[in-house]
N, C-alpha and C positions, 0 to 999 in steps of 0.2 A: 413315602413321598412319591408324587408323580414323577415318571421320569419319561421326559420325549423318545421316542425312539430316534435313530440316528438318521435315518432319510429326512425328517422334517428339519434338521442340519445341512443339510447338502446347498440350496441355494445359499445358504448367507456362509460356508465354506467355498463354494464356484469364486462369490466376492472375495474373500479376502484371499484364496489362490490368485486371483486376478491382479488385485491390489497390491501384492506384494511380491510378484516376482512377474509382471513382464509389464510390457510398451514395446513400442512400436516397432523395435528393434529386438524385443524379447518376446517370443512367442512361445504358446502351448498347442502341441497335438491333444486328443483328447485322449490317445493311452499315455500322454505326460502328465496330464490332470489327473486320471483314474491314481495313479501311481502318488503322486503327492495326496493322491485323498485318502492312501492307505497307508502310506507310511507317514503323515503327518498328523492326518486328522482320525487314524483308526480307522474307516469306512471304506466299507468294501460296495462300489455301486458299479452298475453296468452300463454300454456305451448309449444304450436307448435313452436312460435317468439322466447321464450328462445332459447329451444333447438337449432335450427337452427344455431343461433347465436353464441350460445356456441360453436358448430360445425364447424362454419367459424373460431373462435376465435382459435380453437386447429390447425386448419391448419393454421392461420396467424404465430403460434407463433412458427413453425417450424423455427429452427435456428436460432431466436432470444438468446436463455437462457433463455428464460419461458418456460414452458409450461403449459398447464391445464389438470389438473390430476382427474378422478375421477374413481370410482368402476362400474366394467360392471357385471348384472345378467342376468338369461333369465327366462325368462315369456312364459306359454302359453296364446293365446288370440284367440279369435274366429273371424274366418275367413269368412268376407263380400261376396258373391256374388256380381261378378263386375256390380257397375252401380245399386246397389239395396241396400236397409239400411238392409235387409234381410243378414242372415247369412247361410254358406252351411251347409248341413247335410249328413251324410254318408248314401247313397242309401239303405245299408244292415240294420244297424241296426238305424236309423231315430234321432242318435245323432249329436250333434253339431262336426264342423270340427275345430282342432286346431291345430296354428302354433306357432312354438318358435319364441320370440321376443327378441334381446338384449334391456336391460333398461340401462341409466346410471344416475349413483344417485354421491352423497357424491362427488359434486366438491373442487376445490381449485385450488393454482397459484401456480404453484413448479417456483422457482426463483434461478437466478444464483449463490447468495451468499445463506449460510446456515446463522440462526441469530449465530451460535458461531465464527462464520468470520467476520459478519458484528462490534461486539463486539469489536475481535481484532483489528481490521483497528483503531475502535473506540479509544481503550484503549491507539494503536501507536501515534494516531492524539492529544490524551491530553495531552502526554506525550512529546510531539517534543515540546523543548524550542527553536526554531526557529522560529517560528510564533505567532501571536500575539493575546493574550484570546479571541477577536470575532472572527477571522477567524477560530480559533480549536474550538469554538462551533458553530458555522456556521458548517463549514465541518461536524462534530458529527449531527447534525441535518439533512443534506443532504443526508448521512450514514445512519440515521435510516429510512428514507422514502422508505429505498431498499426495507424494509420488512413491513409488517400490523402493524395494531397500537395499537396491545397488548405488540409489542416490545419495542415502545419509555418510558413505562410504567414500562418494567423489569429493563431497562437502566439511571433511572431517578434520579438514585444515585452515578453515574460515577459524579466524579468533577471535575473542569477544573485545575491544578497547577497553579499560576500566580507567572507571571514572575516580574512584578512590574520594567518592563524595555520599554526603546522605541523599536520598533522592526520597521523595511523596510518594508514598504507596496507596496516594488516593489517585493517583491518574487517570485509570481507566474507569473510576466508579467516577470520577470527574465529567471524562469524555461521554460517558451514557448519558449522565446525569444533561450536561447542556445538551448533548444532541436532542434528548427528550423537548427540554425548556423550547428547544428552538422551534423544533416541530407543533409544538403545543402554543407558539407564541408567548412565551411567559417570559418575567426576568428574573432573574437569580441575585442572591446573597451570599455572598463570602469573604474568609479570610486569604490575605493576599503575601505568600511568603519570601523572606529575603537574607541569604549567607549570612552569619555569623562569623568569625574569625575561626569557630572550634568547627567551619566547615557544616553546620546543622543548619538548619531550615526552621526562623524564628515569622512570627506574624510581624507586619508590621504594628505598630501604636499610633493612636491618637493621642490627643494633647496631654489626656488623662493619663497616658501609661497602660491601658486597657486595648486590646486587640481589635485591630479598625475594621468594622466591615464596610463593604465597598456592594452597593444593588446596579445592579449590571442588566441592560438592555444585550443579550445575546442574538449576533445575526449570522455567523460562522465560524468555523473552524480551520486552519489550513497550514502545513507545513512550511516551516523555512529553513535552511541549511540545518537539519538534523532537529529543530525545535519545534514544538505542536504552541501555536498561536490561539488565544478568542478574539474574533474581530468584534470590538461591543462598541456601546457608547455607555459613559458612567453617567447614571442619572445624573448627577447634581448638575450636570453640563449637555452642550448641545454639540462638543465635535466628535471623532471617530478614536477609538482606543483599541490598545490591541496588550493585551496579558498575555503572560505564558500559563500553558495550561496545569505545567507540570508544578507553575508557585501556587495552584489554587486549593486551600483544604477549606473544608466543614461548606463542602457547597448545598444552596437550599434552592428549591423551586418555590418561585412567590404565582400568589394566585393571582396578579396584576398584570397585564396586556402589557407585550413592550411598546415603545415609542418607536415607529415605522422610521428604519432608514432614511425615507425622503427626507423628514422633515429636520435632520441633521444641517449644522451648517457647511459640510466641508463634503454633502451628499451630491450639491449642484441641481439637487431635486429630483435626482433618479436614483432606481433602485441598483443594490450595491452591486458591482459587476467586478467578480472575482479575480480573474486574470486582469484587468486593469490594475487593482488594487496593489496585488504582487509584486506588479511591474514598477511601480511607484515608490512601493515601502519596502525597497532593499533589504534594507536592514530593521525592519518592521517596527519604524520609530514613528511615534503620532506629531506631526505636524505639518503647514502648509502643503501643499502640489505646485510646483511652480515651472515653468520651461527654463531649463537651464543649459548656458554654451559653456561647456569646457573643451581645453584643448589636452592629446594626451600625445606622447611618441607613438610611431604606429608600432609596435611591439607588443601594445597593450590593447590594441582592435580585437581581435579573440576575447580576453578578461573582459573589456567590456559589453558584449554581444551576452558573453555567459552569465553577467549580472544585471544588465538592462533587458536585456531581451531583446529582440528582433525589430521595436516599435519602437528607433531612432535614426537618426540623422545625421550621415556625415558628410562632409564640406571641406574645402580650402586644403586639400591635402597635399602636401610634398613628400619632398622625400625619407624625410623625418616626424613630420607630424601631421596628425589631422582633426580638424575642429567637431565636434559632439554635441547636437544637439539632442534634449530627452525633457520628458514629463518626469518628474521627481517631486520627492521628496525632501525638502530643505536640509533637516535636519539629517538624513540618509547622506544627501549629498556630499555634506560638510564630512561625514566621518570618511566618506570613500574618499576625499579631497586628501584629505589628512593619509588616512593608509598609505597612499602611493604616490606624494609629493616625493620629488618635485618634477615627475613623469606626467601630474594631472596638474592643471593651471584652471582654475574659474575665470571665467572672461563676465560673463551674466547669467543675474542679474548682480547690478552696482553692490546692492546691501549684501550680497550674499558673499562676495567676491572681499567685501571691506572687514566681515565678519570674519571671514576664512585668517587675512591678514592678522589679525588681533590674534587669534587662535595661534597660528602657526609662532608670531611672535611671542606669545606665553611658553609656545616650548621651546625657543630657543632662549630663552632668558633662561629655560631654569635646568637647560644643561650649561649656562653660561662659570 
């Protein structure tokens, strides 16, 4: 069998010495690399081989999101006579000749995430009840390999939430799958799944008893408090829909062009603009957009900022309350009305404010 010799090991050893034990804070001399390259990796190499190598390595990693970073000094050193182990001397006074040399010392791997980013992704990924306790520590684990391995060590008391639910192990062949369709323009075909009491994930049915599929004009994708959303429009109709990603199995790519956004009725005629969208479908419930005034206690100025967003309106404010104006969601609206009665009051619109009323009144009758 061929076998490499071990010099052609040395660059892709420099990487993973790099990668696994320093940053920016953690650095390497190059007799500390020499040293881990023989008692780690067996390989006995000398300071000329490093360096060199280290040298290719910073120009490979141009443009990557690495790169290797270390401290430049300068040195004098005395200067050889070419072609002779002799050194020169200056003609006048019969001293040595010396020239400045750059040295570079205190290596490391500057990496495209910082560890406080790598964290958050982390803390987002344990936290998403959409996926299932191996895949969010799986993912967590593939997250902390971004960075050296003092990290997975700071990290080793994050805990995973379990959900103690069956969850779709078609999610991410899901997410490919649309993002494809989307980019492709296409619509999709699928079954659209819903709890069961034994806690499993059943299709829904059509009239017949037989598993309903649903052909879906896809336009995005986009998270909400822990849930991965499709923002579509369902064929058979002309307003804006939004499924979770994670109810969707046996998804198909159709060879048929989607129906352009515009020409929705609930589009206004322009193309779908994402952060509006958000801001609107709190609770990522499909119906009307309407300006709505409620009044809330100011205690709840903060909660609402964190749920509406920054693109509202306040007014008439005392020393207790103050009036809210926002682009919404009808349906959104109602349920936030309800969470945190009787802090939240609808003033307008009339219908929405009269509906609220029926609503609230059905639940005091039926703790009556």
């Amino acid at each position: 069998m061929y076998e490499l010799q071990p010099k052609k090991f040395l660059i892709l050893n420099l990487i993973m010495i790099l990668h696994q034990h320093t940053d920016e804070d953690n650095t390497l001399s190059q007799k500390e690399i020499i040293d881990i390259l023989q008692n780690e990796y067996d390989m006995k190499v000398d300071r000329k081989s490093v360096m060199r190598n280290l040298l290719d390595l910073a120009n490979y990693f141009e443009g990557t999101g690495y790169e290797l970073g270390y401290n430049v000094s300068t040195r004098k050193v005395p200067v050889k006579i070419e072609g002779s182990d002799e050194y020169m001397t200056d003609p006048v006074t019969g001293e040595r000749v010396y020239e400045e040399q750059e040295k570079l010392s205190d290596f490391y791997l500057k990496r495209p995430f910082e560890d406080s980013e790598i964290r958050l992704l982390i803390d987002a990924i344990m936290f998403s009840m959409n996926i299932s306790d191996k895949h969010r520590k799986d993912l967590a684990n593939k997250l902390c390999r971004l960075s050296n391995k003092r990290f997975k060590a700071r990290v080793k008391h994050i805990v995973c939430v379990n959900n103690d639910v069956n969850h779709n192990q078609q999610i991410f062949a899901n997410i490919e799958a649309i993002d494809e369709a989307i980019t492709l323009n296409r619509k999709i075909r699928f079954e659209y799944m819903e709890y069961g009491t034994d806690k499993k994930l059943y299709p829904r049915k059509n009239q017949e008893g037989n598993a309903r599929t649903y052909v879906i004009n896809p336009y995005q994708m986009a998270a909400k408090e822990g849930k991965y959303y499709l923002i579509c429009n369902y064929d058979k109709y002309d307003h804006i829909s939004n499924y979770r990603i994670d109810r969707i199995k046996n998804i198909e790519i159709l060879d048929e062009k989607i129906k352009p956004f515009e020409k929705l009725s609930e589009s206004g005629g322009g193309r779908l603009d994402l952060n509006t969208y958000m801001k609107e479908h709190i609770y990522m419930y499909s119906s009307a957009i309407e300006k709505v005034t409620f009044r809330i206690v100011r205690a709840m100025i903060s909660d609402v900022i964190d749920v509406f967003g920054g693109d509202i309106c306040f007014k008439d404010e005392t020393d207790t309350h103050v009036t809210v104006v926002a682009k919404v969601n009808t349906r959104a609206m109602m349920q936030f009305a309800k969470n945190f009665a009787p802090d939240v009051e609808v003033l307008k619109p009339e219908s929405l404010r009269n509906e609220l009323r029926e609503e609230l009144k059905k639940a005091y009758e039926a703790y009556m």
